[in-house]
C-alpha positions in Angstrom: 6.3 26.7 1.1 5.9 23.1 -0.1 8.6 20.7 1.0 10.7 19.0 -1.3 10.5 15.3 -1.6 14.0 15.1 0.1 12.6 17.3 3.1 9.9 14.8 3.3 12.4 11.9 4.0 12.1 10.2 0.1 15.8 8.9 -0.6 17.8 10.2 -3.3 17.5 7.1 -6.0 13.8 7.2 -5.9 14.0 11.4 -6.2 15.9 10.7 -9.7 13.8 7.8 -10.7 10.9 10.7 -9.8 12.6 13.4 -12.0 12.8 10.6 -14.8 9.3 10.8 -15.0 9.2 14.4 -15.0 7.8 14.8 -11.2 9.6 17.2 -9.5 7.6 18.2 -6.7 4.7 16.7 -3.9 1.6 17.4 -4.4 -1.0 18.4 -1.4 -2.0 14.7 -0.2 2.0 13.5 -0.7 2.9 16.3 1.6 0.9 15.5 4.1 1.1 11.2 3.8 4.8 10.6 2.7 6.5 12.4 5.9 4.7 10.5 8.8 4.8 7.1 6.5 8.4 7.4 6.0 8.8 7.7 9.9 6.9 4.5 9.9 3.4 5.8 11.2 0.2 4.1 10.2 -1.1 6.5 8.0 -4.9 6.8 7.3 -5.8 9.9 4.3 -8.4 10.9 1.7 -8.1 13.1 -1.2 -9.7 13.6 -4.8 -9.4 11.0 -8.0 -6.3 12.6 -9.6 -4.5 14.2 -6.4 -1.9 12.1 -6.2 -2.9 9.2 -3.6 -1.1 6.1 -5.2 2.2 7.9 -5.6 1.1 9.1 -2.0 1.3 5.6 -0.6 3.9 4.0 -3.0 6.8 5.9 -2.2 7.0 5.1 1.3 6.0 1.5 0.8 8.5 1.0 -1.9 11.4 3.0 0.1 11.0 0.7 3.1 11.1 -2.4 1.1 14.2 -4.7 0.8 14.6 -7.2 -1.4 14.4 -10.4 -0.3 16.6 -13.1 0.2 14.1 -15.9 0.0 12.0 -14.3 -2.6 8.9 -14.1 0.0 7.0 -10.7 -0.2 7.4 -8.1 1.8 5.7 -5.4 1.3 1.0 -6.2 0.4 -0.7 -3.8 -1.4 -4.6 -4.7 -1.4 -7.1 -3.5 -3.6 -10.3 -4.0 -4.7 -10.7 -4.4 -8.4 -8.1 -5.2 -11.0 -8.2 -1.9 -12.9 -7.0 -0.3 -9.8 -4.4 -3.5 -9.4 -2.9 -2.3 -12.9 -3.0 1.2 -11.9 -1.0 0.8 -9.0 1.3 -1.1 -10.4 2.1 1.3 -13.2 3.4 3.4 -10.3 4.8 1.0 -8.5 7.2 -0.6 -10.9 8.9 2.2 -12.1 9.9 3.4 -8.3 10.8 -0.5 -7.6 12.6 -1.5 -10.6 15.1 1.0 -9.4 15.9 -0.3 -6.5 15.7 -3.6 -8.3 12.6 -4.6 -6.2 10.5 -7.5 -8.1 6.9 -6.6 -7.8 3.8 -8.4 -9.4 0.1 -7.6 -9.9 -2.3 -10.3 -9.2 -6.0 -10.5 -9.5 -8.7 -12.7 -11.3 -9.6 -13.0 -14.7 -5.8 -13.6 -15.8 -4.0 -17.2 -15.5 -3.3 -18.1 -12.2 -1.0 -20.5 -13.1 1.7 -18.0 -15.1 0.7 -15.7 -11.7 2.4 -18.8 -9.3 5.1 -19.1 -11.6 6.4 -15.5 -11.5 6.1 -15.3 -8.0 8.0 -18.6 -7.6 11.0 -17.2 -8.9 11.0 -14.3 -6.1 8.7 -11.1 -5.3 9.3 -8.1 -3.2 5.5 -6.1 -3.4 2.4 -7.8 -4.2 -0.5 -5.9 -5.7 -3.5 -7.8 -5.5 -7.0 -8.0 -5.0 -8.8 -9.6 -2.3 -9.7 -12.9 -3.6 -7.2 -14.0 -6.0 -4.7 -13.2 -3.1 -6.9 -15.6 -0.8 -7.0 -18.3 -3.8 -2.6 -17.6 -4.0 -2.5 -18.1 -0.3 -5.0 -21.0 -0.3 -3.1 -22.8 -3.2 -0.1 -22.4 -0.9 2.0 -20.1 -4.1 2.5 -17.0 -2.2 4.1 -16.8 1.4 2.8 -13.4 3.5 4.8 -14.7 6.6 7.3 -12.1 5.9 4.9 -9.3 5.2 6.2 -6.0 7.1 3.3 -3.5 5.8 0.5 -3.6 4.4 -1.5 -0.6 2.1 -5.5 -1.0 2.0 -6.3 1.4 -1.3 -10.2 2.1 -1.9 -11.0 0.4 1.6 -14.3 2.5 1.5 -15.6 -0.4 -1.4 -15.7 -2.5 1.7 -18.2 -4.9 -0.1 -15.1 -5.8 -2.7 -13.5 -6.9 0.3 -15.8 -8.4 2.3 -17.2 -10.8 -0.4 -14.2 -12.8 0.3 -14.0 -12.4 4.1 -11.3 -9.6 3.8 -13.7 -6.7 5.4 -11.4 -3.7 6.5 -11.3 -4.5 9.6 -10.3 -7.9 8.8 -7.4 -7.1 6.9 -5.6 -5.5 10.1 -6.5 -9.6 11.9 -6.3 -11.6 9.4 -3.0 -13.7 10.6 -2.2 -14.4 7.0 -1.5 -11.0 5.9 -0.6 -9.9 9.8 1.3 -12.9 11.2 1.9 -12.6 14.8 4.7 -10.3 15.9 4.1 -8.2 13.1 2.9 -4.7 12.8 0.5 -3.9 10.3 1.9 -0.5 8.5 -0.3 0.9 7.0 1.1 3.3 4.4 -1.9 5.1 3.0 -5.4 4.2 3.3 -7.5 5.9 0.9 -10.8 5.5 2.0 -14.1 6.5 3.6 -15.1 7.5 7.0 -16.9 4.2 8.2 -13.9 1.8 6.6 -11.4 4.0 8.6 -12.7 3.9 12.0 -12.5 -0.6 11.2 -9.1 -0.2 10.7 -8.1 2.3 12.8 -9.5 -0.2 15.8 -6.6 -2.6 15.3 -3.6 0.3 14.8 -1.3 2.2 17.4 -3.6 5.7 18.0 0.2 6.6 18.9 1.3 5.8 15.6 -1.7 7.0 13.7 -1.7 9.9 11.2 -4.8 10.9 9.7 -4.4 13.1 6.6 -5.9 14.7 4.1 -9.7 14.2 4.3 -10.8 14.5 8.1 -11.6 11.1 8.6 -11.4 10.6 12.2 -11.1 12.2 15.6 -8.5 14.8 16.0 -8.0 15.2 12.3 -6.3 17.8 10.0 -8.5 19.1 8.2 -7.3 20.4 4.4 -9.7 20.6 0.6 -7.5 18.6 -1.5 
């Protein structure tokens, strides 16, 4: 029997906000990702275009994330192109605006300048592609000190992240987005085999769930 979203840990304001939207129940990748994320394990999964991956990942990002007192981000979603950026986010901002989380998408090709405005006034979750992150950080307009977790989405286009020195192993280093004394969570890496085994290399084995698609050793294997 599939477990409910409740059974799988999801609190009850972000189960209505669900039901407003007509989802009622997990499907196979969220079964197997939102348990072990919402018991704050690294999580590393694969599944199918359309199985349910970003809802996958959000939930458990978006149900660990506070808002915050000094407007400083939280919670770093990273991916590698900006349709994916505005994909996420229509997701995302449904689950966050009821818990009255402020969350922006950021990527090139848009004004950077109306970008460092918004997230001036305070943000919670930052969706964002490699580089225009790297260009927020650089300008000094957006503060990962406080960054708790971190989700790599499509890490298996490692060249998207790489042109702008954010390979996927990188992203799990990188002191910006993983300041010292701070765990990298990652909620949901959707993701090939070879961008996997980067990452995995800087996460807790201990505190590693792989899900979904077999990507590593010891995996559970499932056709999603």
């Amino acid at each position: 029997m599939t477990p409910t979203f409740a059974e799988l840990g999801v609190p009850q304001d972000l189960i209505t906000a669900l039901a407003e939207q007509g989802i009622e129940s997990p499907f196979a990748i969220q079964t197997l990702a939102i348990g072990d994320a919402m018991a704050r394990r690294d999580v590393c999964g694969k599944a199918k275009t359309g199985s349910g991956k970003t809802l996958a990942f959000s939930l458990p990002a978006i149900a660990h994330t506070t808002r915050s007192q000094d407007g400083k981000p939280t919670t770093l979603m990273l991916t590698p192109t900006r349709e994916l950026a505005n994909q996420i986010t229509g997701v995302v901002e449904p689950l966050a605006n009821a818990r009255e989380l402020r969350t922006i998408a950021v990527y090139g090709g848009t004004n950077i300048d109306k970008q460092i405005e918004t997230i001036s006034r305070g943000i919670d979750i930052v969706i964002a592609t490699p580089g225009r992150l790297i260009d927020l950080i650089e300008r000094e307009a957006v503060d990962v000190a406080l960054v708790e977790r971190v989700v790599v989405d499509e890490a298996d286009t490692a060249g998207a992240f790489e042109d702008r020195g954010l390979s996927a192993g990188a992203v799990a280093q990188r002191r910006d987005v993983r300041p010292q004394g701070c765990r990298l969570r990652l909620e949901q890496d959707l993701v090939g085999p070879v961008a996997v085994e980067q990452i995995a290399e800087h996460v807790d084995r201990d505190r590693l769930a792989d899900v979904g698609g077999g990507v590593l050793d010891d995996q559970r294997q499932i056709d999603l």
